[in-house]
C-alpha positions in Angstrom: 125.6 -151.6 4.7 123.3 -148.4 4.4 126.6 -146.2 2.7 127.0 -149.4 0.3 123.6 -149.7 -0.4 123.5 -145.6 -1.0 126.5 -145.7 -3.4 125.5 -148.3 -5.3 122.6 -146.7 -5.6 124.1 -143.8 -7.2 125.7 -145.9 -9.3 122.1 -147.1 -10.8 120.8 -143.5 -11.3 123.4 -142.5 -13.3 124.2 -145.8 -15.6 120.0 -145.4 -16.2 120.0 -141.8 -17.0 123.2 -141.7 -18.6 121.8 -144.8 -21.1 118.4 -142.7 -21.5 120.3 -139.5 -22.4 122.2 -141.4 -25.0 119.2 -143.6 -26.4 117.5 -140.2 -26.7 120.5 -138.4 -28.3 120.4 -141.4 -31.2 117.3 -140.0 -31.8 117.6 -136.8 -32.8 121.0 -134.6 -34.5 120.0 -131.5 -32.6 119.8 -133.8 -29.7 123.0 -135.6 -30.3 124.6 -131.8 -29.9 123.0 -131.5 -26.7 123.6 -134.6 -24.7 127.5 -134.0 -26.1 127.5 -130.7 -24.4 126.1 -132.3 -21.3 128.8 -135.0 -21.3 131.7 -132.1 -21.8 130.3 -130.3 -18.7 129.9 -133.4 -16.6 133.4 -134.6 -17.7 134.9 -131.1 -16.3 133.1 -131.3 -12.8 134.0 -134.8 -12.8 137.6 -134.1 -13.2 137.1 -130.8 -10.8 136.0 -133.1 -8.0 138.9 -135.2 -8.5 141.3 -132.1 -8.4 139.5 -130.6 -5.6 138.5 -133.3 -3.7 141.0 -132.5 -0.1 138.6 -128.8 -0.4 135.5 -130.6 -1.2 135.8 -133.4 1.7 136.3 -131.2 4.1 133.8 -128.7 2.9 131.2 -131.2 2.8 131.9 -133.2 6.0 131.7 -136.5 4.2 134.3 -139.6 4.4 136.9 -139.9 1.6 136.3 -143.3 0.5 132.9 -142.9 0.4 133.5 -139.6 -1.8 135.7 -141.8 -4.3 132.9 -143.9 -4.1 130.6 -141.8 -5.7 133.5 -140.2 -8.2 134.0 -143.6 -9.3 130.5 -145.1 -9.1 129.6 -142.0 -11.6 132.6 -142.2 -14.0 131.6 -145.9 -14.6 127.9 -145.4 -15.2 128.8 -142.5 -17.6 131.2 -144.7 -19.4 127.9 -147.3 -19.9 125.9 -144.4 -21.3 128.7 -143.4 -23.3 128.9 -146.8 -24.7 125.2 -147.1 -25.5 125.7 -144.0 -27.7 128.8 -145.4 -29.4 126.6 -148.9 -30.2 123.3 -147.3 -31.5 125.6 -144.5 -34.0 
């Protein structure tokens, strides 16, 4: 109950600040720029954990489905924030 609780979790902080980023990115042009850089970087380690993610699980010492977890969990809340910026454009 305490990993479900943790992911979720997870899951919360980044759907919140993904949203904020994006609210705030409306905002501004230069902004805008910025939070899109942000996204491209996030979207490359997101897709490096996936590739890497045998390496990382054993490096870390952490259980797979609970790594996927948090790879998923993350992709989904950054899709939210990504679709905050999409309605507010």
């Amino acid at each position: 109950m305490t990993k479900a609780t943790a992911t979720l979790n997870t899951f919360v902080m980044v759907a919140v600040a993904s949203s904020f980023f994006c609210w705030l990115a409306t905002l501004h042009p230069t902004a805008l720029h910025f939070i899109r850089a942000v996204y491209a970087l996030t979207l490359c380690l997101w897709a490096l954990g996936w590739i890497l993610d045998d390496a990382l699980i054993v490096k870390f010492k952490i259980d797979v489905l609970q790594y996927r977890a948090v790879l998923v969990g993350s992709g989904v809340g950054i899709a939210i924030g990504l679709g905050v910026i999409l309605c507010r454009s």
